[in-house]
C-alpha positions as CSV (number, residue, x, y, z in Angstrom):
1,X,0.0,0.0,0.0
2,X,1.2,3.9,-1.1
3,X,-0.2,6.6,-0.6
4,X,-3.0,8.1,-2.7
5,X,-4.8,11.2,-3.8
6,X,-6.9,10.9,-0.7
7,X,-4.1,11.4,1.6
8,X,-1.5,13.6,-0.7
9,X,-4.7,16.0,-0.4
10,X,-4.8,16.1,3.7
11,X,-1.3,16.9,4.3
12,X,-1.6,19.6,1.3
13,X,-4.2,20.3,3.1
14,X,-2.7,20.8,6.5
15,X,0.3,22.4,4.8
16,X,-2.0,25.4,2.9
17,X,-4.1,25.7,6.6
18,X,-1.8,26.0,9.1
19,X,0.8,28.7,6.7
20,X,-2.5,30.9,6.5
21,X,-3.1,30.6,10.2
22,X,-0.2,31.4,11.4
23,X,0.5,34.1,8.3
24,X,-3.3,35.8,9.9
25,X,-1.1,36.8,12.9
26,X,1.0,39.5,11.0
27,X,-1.7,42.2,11.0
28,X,-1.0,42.0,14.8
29,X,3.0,42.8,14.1
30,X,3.3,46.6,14.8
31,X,6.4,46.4,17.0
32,X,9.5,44.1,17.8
33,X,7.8,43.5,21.2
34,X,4.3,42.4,19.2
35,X,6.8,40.7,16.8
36,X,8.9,38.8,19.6
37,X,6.8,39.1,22.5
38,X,3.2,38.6,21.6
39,X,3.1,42.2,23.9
40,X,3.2,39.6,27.0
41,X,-0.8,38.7,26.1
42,X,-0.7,34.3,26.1
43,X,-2.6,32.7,28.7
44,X,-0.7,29.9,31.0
45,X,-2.3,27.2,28.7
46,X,-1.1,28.3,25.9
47,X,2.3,28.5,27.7
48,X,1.8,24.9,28.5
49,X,0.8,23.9,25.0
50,X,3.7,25.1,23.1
51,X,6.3,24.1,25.2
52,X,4.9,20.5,24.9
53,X,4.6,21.1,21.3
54,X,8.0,22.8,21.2
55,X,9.7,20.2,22.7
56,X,8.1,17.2,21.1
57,X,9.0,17.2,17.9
58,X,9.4,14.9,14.8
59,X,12.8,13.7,16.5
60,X,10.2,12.6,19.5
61,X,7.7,11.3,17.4
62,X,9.9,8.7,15.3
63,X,12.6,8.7,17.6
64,X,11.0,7.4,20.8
65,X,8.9,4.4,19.2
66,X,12.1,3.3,17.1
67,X,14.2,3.3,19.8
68,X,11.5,1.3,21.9
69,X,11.0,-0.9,18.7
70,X,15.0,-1.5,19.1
71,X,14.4,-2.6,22.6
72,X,14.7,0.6,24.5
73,X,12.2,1.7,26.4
74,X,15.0,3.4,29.3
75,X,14.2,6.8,27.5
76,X,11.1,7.6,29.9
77,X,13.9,8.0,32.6
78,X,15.2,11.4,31.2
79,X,11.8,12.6,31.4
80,X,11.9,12.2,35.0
81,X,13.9,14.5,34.9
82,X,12.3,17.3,32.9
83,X,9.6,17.9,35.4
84,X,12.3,18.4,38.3
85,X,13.7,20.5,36.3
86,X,10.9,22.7,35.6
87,X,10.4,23.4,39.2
88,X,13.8,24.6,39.3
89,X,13.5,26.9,36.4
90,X,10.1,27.8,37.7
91,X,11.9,29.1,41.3
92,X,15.3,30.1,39.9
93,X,15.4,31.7,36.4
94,X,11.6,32.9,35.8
95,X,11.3,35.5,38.3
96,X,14.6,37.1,37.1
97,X,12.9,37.2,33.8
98,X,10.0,39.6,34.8
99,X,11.9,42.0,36.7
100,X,12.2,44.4,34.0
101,X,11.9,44.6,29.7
102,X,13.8,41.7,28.7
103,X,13.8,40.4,24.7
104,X,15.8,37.5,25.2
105,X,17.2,35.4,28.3
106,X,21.1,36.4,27.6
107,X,20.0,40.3,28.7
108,X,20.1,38.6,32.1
109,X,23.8,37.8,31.7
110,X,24.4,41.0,30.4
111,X,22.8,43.1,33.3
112,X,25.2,40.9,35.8
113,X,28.6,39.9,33.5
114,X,28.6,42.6,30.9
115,X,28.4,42.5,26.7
116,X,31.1,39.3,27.2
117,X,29.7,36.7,29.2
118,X,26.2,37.6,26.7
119,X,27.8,37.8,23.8
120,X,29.6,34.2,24.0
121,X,26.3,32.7,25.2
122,X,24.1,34.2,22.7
123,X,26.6,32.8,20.0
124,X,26.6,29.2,21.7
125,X,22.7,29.4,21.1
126,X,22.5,30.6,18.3
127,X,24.9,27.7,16.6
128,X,23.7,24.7,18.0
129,X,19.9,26.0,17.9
130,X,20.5,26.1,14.2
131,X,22.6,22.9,13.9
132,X,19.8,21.0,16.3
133,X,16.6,22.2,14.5
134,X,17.9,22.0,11.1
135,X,18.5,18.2,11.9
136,X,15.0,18.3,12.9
137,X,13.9,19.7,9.8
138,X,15.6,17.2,8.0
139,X,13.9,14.2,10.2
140,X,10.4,15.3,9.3
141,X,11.5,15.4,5.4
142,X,13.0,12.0,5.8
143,X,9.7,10.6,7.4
144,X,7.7,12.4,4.3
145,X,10.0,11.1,2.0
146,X,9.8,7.1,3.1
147,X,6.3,7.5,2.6
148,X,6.2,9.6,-0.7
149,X,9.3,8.3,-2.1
150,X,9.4,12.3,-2.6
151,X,13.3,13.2,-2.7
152,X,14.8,14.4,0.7
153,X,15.9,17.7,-1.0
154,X,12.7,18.8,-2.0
155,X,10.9,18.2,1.1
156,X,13.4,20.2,2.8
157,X,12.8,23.4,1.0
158,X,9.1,22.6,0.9
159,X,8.6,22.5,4.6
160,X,11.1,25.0,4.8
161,X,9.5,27.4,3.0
162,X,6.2,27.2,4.6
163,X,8.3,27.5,8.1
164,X,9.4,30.4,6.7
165,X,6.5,32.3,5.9
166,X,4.2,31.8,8.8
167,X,6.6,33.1,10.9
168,X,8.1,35.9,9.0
169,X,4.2,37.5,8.8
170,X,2.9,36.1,11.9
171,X,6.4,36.7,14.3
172,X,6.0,34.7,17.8
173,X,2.7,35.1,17.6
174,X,1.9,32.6,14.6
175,X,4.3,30.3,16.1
176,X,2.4,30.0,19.8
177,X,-0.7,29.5,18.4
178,X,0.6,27.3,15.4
179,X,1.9,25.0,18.4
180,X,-1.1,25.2,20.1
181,X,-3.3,23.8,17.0
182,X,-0.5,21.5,16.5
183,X,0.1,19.5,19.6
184,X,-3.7,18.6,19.7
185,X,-3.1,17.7,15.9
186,X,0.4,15.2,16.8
187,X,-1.5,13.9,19.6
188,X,-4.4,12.6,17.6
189,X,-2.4,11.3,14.8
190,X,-0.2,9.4,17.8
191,X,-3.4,7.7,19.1
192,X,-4.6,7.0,16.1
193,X,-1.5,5.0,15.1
194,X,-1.9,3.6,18.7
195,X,-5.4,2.2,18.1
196,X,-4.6,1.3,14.7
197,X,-1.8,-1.2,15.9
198,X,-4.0,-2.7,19.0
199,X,-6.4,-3.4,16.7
200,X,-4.0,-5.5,14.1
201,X,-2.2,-6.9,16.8
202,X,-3.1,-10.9,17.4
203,X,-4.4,-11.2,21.4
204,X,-4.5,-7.0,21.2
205,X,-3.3,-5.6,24.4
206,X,-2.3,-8.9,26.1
207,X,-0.5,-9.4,23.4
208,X,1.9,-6.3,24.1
209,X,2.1,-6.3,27.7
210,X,3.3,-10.3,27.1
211,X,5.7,-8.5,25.0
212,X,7.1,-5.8,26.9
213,X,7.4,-8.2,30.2
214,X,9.5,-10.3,28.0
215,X,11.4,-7.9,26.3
216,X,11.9,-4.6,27.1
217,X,13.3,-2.5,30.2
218,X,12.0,0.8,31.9
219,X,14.9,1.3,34.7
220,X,18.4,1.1,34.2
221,X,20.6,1.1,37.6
222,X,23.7,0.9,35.7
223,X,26.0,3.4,36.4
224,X,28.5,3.0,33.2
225,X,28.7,6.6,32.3
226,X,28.8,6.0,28.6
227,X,25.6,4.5,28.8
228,X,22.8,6.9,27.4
229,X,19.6,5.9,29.0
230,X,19.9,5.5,33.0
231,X,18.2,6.4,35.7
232,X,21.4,8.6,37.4
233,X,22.0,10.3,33.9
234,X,18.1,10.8,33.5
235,X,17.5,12.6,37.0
236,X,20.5,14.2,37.1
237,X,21.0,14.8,33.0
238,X,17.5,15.8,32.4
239,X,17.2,17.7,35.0
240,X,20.3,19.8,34.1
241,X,19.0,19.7,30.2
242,X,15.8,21.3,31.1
243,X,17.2,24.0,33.5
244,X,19.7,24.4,30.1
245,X,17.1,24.4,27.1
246,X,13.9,25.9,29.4
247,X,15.5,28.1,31.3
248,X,18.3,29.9,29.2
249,X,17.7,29.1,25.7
250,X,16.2,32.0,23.9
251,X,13.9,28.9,21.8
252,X,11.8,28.4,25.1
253,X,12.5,31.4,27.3
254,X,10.7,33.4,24.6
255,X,7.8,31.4,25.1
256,X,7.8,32.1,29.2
257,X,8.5,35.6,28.2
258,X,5.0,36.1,26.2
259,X,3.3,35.1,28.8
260,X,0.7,37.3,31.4
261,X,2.8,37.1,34.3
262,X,5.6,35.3,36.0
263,X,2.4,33.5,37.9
264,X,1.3,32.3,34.6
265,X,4.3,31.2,33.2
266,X,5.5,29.0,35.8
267,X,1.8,27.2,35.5
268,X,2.4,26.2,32.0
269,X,5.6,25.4,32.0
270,X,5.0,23.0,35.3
271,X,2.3,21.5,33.5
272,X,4.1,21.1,30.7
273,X,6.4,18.3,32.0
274,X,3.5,16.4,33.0
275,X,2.3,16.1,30.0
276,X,5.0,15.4,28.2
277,X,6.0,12.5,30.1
278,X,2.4,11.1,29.6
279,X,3.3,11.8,25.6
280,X,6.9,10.3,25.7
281,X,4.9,7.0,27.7
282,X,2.7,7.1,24.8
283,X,5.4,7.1,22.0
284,X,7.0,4.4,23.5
285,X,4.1,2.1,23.7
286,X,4.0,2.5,20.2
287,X,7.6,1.4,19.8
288,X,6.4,-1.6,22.2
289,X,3.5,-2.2,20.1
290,X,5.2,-1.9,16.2
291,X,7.5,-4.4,18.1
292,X,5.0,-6.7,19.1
293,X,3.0,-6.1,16.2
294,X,6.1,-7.2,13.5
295,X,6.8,-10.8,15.4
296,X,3.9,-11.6,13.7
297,X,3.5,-9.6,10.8
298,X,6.7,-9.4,7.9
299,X,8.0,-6.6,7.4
300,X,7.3,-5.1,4.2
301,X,10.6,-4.2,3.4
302,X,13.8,-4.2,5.2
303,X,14.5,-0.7,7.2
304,X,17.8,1.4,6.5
305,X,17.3,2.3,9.9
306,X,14.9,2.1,12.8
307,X,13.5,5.8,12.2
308,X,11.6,4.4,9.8
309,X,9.6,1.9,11.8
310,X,6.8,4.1,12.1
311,X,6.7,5.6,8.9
312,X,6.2,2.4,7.0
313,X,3.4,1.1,9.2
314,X,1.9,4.2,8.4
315,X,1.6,3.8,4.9
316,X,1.6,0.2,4.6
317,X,-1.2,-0.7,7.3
318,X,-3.7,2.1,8.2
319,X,-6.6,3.1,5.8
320,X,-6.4,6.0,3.1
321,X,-7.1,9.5,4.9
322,X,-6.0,8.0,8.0
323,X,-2.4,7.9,6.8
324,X,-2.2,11.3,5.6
325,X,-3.7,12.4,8.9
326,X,-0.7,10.7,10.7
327,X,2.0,12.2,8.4
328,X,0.5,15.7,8.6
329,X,0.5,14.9,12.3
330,X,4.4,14.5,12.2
331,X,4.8,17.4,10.1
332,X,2.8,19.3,12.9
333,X,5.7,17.9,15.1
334,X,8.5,20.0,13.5
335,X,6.7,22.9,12.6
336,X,7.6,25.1,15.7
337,X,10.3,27.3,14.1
338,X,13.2,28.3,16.4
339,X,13.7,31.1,14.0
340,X,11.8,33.8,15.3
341,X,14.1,33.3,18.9
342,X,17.1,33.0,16.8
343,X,15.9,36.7,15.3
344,X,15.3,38.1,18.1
345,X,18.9,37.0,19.7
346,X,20.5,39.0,16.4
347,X,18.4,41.9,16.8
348,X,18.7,42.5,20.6
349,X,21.9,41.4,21.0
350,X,24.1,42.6,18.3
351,X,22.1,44.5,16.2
352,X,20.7,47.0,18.2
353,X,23.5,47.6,20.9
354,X,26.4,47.3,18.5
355,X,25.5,48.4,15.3
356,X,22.2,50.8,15.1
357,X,21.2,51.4,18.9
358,X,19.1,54.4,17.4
359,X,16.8,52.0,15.1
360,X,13.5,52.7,14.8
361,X,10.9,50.6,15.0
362,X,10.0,50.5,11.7
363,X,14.0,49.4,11.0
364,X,13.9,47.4,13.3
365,X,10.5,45.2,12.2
366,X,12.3,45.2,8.9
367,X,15.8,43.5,9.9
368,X,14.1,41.2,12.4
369,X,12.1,39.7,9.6
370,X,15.0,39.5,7.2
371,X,17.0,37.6,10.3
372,X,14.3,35.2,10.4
373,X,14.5,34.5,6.9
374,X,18.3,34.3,7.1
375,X,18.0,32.1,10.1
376,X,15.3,30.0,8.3
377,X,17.9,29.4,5.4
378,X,20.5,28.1,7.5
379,X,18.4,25.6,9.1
380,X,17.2,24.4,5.6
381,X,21.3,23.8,5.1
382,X,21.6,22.0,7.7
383,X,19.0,20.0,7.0
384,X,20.4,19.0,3.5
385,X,23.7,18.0,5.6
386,X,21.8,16.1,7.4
387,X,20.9,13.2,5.3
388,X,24.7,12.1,5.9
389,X,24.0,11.7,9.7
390,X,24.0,8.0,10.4
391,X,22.9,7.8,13.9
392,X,19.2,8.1,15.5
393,X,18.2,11.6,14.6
394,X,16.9,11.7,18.3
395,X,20.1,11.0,19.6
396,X,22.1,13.6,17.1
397,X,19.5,16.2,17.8
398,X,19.8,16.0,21.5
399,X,23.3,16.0,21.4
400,X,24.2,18.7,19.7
401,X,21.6,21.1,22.4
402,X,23.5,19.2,25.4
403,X,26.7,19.7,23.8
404,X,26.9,23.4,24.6
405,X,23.6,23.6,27.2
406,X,26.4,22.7,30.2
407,X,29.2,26.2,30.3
408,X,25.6,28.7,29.1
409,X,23.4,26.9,32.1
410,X,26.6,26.9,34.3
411,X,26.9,30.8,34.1
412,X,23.1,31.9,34.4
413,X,23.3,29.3,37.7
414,X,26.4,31.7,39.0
415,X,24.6,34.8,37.9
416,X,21.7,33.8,39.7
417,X,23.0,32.1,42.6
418,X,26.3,34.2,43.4
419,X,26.9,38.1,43.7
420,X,30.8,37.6,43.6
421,X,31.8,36.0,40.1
422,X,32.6,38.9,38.1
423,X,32.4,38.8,34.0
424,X,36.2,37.7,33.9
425,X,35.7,34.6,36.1
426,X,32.9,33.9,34.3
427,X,34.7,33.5,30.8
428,X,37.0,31.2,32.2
429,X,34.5,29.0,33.5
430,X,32.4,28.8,30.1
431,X,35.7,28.2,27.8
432,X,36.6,25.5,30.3
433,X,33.4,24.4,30.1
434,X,33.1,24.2,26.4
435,X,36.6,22.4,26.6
436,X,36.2,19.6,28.5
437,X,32.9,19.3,26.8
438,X,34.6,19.0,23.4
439,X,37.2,16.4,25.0
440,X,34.3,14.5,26.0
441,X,32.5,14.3,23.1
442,X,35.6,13.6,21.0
443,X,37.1,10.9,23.2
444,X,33.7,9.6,23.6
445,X,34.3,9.4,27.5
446,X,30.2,9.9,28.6
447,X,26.8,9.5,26.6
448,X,25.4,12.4,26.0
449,X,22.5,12.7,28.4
450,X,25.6,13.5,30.7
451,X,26.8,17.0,28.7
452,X,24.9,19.5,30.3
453,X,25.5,18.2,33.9
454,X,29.1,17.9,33.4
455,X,29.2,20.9,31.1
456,X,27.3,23.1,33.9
457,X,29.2,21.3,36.8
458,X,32.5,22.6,35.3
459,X,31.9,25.8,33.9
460,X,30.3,27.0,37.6
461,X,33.3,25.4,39.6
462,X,36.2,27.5,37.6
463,X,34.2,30.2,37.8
464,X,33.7,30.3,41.6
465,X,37.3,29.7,41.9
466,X,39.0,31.6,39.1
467,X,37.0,34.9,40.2
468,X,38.8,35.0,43.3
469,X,41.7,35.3,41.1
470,X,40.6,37.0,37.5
471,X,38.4,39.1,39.4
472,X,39.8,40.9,42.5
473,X,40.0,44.4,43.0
């Protein structure tokens, strides 16, 4: 079974529906704070929608249930971890966002470091935010293409594009309430697919949990450090990932920043990790299930790689309609642009204190939206590179934001926690940091779910001790 007209049609659909949506927004775009900011109007449930629908993306959506399918199910331990870490953002970093008109998150470092200490962090973000969502641009083309036999390339720029526009004419605003459509849209396709296997499955749900008794593993005690998925390196790597990407990164900050009040954004973004550890259960039940459900079905063809598991049951055993429901789902996966956040880190922090500080608004609207598309560009690129990547696109994509997550959450923990570090400390802590990171991942010493721990752990240490030195008077 391909796919026919019936379900080309839905996901054109979805494609034509959700670029005018969130292209309706730009009539609302007067200023750079309408245009980055939403003028602080989204309620906490909003909040709470697109950070879930921020954070699961097309890399969550394949990736989860083919690394279940593989026989891992130890990822649900890293989400453990996200909801501590919410709290902590919630109590540490949120609060010291609402004091005062902040665009992005690295203003805070600037108020207690200086231009330096900003500057190197906003840099950090802005490279591996491209690099990471450009990989997950790529993983949403790949899905598309197994099931269209469309080339990679072309999907790329297609999705792309249409990423492209509804942000540009809609700012942050078409992009919270794009997410908020599309995490109700992910989470049907998902149960669909779910319902669609239990039904095909022989014995149905006794069938699985047979299965997963048998087969698979939840907790991991192991303490090998190169291991990925354990339950030390979820608690203490996922919490230290989520302080990282939902507390400092411009990506999610901006969210929390559009929000009411500091009351309100503290609601959704608790909320948030509730949810998205039921979701992440849910993904790998299906993993479990496509598992269970291929011992006694062939497969229809043999996989290049686990990524696909879910594709190809998508297209080969649900009905017409229903399969172009699921793919549009997925494509509703990626489709929260980091490009907008990315813009608004160039505007803020380099464009308007170094090079026109006297911009007016007007100017600025103008160069903010030619960032985006710059920054839109870039992550199609990477996405072309990406089709060379040979590991899980989960794995690669998370990877790449731990990578650099450790020596930027390590110095808004000092700015937050300590009044003595001064901007010269600081630095020496994050290029240490980013150091021992990069021996890390070269030598291969730890899995990644480890990097922002480590990388934090580091870069606050030598910056608590070198200040003493770097930084007396």
């Amino acid at each position: 079974m391909v796919l026919n007209w019936i379900d080309y049609a839905v996901i054109a659909a979805y494609l034509v529906a959700i670029t005018a949506f969130g292209s309706w927004f730009a009539r609302f775009q007067k200023t750079t704070r309408d245009y980055f900011l939403t003028d602080r109007s989204v309620p906490w449930w909003a909040i709470c929608f697109t950070i879930v629908a921020t954070e699961t993306s097309t890399l969550s959506f394949i990736g989860v249930p083919a690394g279940a399918y593989a026989g891992n199910m130890t990822f649900l331990q890293l989400a453990i971890g996200y909801i501590v870490g919410r709290l902590l953002v919630s109590a540490l970093f949120i609060p010291s966002y609402f004091r005062g008109e902040l665009f992005t998150s690295y203003e805070l470092l600037n108020r207690r470091f200086g231009p330096p200490v900003k500057n190197v962090a906003a840099v950090i973000f802005m490279t591996t935010r491209t690099f990471a969502d450009g990989i997950r641009l790529f993983a949403t083309a790949l899905v598309i293409s197994v099931v269209t036999q469309l080339p990679v390339t072309w999907t790329v720029i297609v999705l792309g594009a249409a990423m492209i526009v509804y942000t540009v004419r809609g700012g942050v605003s078409a992009v919270i309430w794009t997410d908020v459509v599309q995490m109700f849209i992910y989470v049907g396709g998902a149960l669909l697919v779910f319902f669609g296997l239990l039904q095909q499955i022989p014995g149905g749900w006794g069938e699985v949990t047979r299965t997963a008794a048998e087969h698979f593993t939840i907790l991991d005690l192991s303490t090998d450090p190169k291991k990925v998925y354990t339950l030390w390196a979820g608690l203490l790597g996922g919490v230290a990932l989520t302080l990282a990407t939902h507390g400092t990164d411009q990506f999610l900050v901006q969210r929390l920043l559009s929000a009411r009040s500091a009351r309100e954004a503290s609601t959704g973004l608790i909320l948030s990790g509730f949810i998205v550890f039921a979701q992440f259960t849910l993904f790998l039940l299906i993993g479990v299930m496509l598992y269970t459900f291929y011992q006694h079905t062939p497969l229809p063809r043999a996989l290049g790689r686990t990524d696909e598991v879910l594709p190809l049951f998508v297209v080969t055993s649900l009905p017409h309609g229903i399969s172009g429901f699921i793919i549009a789902a997925i494509v509703a996966a990626a489709l929260s642009p980091s490009i907008n956040a990315l813009a608004a880190t160039t505007v803020n922090d380099f464009y308007v204190k170094y090079l026109r500080p006297d911009a007016d608004e007007p100017t600025l609207m103008r160069v903010s939206r030619n960032a985006t598309v710059a920054w839109g560009i870039a992550q199609i690129a990477v996405a072309l590179g990406a089709q060379f990547v040979t590991r899980s696109v989960l794995d690669a994509g998370l990877g790449i934001l731990s990578l650099a997550a450790g020596p930027v959450l390590g110095a808004f923990l000092v700015g937050v926690l300590s009044k003595r570090t001064g901007p010269r400390g600081m630095l020496a802590g994050m290029i240490t940091g980013i150091v021992v990171l990069a021996w890390i991942w070269w030598s291969g010493a730890l899995a990644w779910t480890w990097y922002a721990f480590v990388g934090a752990t580091v870069t606050s240490g030598v910056a608590l001790a070198s200040s003493y030195v770097l930084d007396r008077k």
